[in-house]
CHARMM-style PDB file with segment names, atoms N, HN, CA, C and O in Angstrom:
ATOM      1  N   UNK     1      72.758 108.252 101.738  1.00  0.00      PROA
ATOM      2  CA  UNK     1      73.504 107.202 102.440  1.00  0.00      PROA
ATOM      3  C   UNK     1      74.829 106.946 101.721  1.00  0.00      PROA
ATOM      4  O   UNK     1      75.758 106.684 102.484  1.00  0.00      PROA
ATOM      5  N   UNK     2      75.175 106.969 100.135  1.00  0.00      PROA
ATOM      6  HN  UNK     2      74.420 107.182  99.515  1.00  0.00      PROA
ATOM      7  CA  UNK     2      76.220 106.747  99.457  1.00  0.00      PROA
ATOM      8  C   UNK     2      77.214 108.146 100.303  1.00  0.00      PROA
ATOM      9  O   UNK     2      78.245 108.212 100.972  1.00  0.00      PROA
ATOM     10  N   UNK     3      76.333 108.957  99.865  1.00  0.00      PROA
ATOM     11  HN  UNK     3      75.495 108.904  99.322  1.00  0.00      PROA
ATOM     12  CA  UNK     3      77.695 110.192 100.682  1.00  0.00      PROA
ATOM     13  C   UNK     3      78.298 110.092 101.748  1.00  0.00      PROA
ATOM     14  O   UNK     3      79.495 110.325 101.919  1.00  0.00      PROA
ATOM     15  N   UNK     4      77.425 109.694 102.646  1.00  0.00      PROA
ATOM     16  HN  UNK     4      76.453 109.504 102.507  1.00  0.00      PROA
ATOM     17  CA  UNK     4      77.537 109.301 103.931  1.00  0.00      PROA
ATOM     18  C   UNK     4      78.849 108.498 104.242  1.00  0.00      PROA
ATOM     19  O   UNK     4      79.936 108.843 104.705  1.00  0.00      PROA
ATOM     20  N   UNK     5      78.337 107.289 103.809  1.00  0.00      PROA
ATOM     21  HN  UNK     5      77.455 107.009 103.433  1.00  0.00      PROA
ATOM     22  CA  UNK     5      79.217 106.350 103.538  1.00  0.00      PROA
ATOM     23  C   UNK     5      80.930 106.552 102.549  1.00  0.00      PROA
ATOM     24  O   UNK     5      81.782 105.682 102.370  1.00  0.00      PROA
ATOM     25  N   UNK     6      80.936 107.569 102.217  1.00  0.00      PROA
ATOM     26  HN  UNK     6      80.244 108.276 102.363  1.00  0.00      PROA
ATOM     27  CA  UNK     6      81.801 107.810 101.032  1.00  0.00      PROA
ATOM     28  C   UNK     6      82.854 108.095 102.002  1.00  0.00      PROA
ATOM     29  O   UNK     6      83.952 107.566 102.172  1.00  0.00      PROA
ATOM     30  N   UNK     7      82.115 109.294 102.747  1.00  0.00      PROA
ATOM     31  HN  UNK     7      81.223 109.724 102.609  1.00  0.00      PROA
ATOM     32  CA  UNK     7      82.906 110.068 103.634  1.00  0.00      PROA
ATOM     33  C   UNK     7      83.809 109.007 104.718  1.00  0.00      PROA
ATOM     34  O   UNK     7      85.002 109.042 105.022  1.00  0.00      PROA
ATOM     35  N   UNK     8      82.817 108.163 105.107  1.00  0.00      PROA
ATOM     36  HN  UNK     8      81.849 108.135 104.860  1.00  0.00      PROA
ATOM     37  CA  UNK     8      83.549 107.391 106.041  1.00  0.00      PROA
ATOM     38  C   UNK     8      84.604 106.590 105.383  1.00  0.00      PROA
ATOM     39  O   UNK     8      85.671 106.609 105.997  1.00  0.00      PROA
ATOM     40  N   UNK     9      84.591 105.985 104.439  1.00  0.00      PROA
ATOM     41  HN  UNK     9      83.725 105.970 103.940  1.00  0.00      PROA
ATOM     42  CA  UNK     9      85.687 105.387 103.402  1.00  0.00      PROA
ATOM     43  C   UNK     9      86.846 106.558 103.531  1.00  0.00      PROA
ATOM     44  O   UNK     9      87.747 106.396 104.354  1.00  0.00      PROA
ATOM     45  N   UNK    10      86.813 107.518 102.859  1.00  0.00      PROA
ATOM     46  HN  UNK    10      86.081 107.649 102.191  1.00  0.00      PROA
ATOM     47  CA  UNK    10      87.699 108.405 102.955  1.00  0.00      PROA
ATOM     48  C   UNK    10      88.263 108.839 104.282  1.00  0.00      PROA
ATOM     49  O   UNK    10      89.493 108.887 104.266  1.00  0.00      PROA
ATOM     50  N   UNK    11      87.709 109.166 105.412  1.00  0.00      PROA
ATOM     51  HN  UNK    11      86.710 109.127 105.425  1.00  0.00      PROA
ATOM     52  CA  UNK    11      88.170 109.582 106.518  1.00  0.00      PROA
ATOM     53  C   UNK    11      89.151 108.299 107.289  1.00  0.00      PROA
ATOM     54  O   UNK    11      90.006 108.390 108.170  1.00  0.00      PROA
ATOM     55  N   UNK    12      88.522 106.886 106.405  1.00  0.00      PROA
ATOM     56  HN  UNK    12      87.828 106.812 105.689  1.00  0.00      PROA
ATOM     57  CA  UNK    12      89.333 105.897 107.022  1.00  0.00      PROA
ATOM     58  C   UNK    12      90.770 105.637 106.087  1.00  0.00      PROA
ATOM     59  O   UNK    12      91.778 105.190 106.633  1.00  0.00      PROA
ATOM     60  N   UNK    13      90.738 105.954 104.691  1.00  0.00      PROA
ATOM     61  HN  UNK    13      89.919 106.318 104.247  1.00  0.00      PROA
ATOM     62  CA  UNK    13      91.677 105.894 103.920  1.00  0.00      PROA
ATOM     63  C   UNK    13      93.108 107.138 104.884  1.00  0.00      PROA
ATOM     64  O   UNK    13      94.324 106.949 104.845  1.00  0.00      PROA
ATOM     65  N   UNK    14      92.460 108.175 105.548  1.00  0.00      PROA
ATOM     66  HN  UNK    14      91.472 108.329 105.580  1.00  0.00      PROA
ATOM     67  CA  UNK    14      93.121 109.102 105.729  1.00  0.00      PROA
ATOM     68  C   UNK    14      94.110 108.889 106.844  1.00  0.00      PROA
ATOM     69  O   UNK    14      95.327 109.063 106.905  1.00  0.00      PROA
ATOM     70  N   UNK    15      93.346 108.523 107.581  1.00  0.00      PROA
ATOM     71  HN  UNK    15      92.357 108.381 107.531  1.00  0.00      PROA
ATOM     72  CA  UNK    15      93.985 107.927 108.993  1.00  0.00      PROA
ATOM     73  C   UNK    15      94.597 106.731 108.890  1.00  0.00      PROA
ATOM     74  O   UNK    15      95.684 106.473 109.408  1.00  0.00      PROA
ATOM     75  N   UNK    16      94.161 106.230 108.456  1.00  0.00      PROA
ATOM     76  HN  UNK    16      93.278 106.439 108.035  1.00  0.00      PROA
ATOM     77  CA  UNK    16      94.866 104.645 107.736  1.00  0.00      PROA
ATOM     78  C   UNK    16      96.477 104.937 107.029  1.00  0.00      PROA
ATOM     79  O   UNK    16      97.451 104.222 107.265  1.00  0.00      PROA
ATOM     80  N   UNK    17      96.486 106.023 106.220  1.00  0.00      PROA
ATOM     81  HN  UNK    17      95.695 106.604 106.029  1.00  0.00      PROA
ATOM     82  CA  UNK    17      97.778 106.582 105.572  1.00  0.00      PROA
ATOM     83  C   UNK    17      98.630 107.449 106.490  1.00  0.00      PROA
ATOM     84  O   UNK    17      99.814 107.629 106.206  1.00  0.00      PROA
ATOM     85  N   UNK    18      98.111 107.970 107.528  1.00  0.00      PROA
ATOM     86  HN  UNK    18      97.149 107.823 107.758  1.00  0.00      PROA
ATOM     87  CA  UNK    18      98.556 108.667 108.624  1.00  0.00      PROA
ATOM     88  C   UNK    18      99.458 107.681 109.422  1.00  0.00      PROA
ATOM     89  O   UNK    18     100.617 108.047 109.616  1.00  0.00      PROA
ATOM     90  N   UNK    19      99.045 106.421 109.928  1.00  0.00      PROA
ATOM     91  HN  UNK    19      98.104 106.124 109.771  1.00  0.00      PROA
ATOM     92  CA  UNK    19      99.340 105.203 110.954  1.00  0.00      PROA
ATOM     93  C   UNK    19     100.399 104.717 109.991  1.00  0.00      PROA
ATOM     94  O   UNK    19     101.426 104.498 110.634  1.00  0.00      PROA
ATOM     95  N   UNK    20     100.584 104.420 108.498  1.00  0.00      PROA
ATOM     96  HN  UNK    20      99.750 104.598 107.976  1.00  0.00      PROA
ATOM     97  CA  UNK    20     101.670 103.940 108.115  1.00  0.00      PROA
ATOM     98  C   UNK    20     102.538 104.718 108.015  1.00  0.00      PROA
ATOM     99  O   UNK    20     103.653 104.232 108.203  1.00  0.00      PROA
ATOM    100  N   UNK    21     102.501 105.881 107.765  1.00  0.00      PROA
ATOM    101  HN  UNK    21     101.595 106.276 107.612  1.00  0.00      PROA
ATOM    102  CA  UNK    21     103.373 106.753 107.793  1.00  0.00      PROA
ATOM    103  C   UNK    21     104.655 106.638 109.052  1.00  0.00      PROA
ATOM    104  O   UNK    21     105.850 106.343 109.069  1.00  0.00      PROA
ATOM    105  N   UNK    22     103.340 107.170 110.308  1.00  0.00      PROA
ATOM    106  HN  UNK    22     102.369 107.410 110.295  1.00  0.00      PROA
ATOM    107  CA  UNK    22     104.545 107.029 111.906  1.00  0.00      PROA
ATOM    108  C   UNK    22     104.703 105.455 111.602  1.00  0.00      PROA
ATOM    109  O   UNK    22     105.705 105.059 112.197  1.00  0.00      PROA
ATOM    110  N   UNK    23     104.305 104.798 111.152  1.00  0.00      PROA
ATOM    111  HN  UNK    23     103.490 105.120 110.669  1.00  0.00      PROA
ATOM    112  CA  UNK    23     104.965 103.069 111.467  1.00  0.00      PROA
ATOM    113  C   UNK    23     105.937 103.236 110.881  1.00  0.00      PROA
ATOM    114  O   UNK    23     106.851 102.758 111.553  1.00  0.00      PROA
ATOM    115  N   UNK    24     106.437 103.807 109.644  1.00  0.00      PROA
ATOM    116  HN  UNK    24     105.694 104.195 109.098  1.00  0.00      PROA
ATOM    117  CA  UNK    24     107.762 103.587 108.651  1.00  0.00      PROA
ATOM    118  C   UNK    24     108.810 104.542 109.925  1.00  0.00      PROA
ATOM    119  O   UNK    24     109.842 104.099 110.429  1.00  0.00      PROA
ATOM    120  N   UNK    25     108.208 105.866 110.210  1.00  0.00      PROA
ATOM    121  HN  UNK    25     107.369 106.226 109.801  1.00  0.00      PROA
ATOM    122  CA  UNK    25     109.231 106.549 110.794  1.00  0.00      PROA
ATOM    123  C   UNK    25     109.439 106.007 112.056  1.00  0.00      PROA
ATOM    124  O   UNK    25     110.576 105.959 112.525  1.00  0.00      PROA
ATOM    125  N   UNK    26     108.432 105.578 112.682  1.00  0.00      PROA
ATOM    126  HN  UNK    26     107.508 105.617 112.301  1.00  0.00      PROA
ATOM    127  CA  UNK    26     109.009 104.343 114.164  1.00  0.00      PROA
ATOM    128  C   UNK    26     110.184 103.025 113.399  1.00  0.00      PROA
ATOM    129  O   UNK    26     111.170 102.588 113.993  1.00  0.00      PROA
ATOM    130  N   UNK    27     110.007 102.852 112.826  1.00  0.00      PROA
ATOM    131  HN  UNK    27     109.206 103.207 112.343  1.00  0.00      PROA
ATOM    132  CA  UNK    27     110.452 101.782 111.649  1.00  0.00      PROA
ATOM    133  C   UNK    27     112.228 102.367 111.232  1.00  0.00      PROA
ATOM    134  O   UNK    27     113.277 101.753 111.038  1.00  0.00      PROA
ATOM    135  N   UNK    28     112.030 103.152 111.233  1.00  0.00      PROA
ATOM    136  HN  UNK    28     111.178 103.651 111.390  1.00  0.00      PROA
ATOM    137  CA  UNK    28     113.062 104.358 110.386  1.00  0.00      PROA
ATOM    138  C   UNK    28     113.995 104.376 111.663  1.00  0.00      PROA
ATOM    139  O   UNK    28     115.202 104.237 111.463  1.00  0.00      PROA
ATOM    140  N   UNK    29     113.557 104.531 112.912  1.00  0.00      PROA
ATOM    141  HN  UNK    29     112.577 104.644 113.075  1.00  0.00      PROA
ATOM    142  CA  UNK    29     114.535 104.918 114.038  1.00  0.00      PROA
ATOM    143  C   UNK    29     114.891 104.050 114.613  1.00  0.00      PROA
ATOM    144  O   UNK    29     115.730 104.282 115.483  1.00  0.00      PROA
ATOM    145  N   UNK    30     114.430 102.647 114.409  1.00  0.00      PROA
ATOM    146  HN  UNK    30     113.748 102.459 113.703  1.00  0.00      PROA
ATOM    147  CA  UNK    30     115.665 101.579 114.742  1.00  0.00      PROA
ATOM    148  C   UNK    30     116.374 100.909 113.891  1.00  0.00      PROA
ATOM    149  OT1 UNK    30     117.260 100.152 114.287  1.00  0.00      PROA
TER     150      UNK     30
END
């Protein structure tokens, strides 16, 4: 269950860093 769970932490850290990313570059173009 820790692995389990690990994974989901991480897969959310990932996408989570993905979404700020395009926010700065949406951010960036006005």
């Amino acid at each position: 269950r820790i692995v389990a769970r690990y994974e989901n932490t991480l897969a959310g850290q990932f996408f989570g860093h993905t979404h700020v990313d395009e926010f700065e570059i949406f951010y960036d173009e006005e």
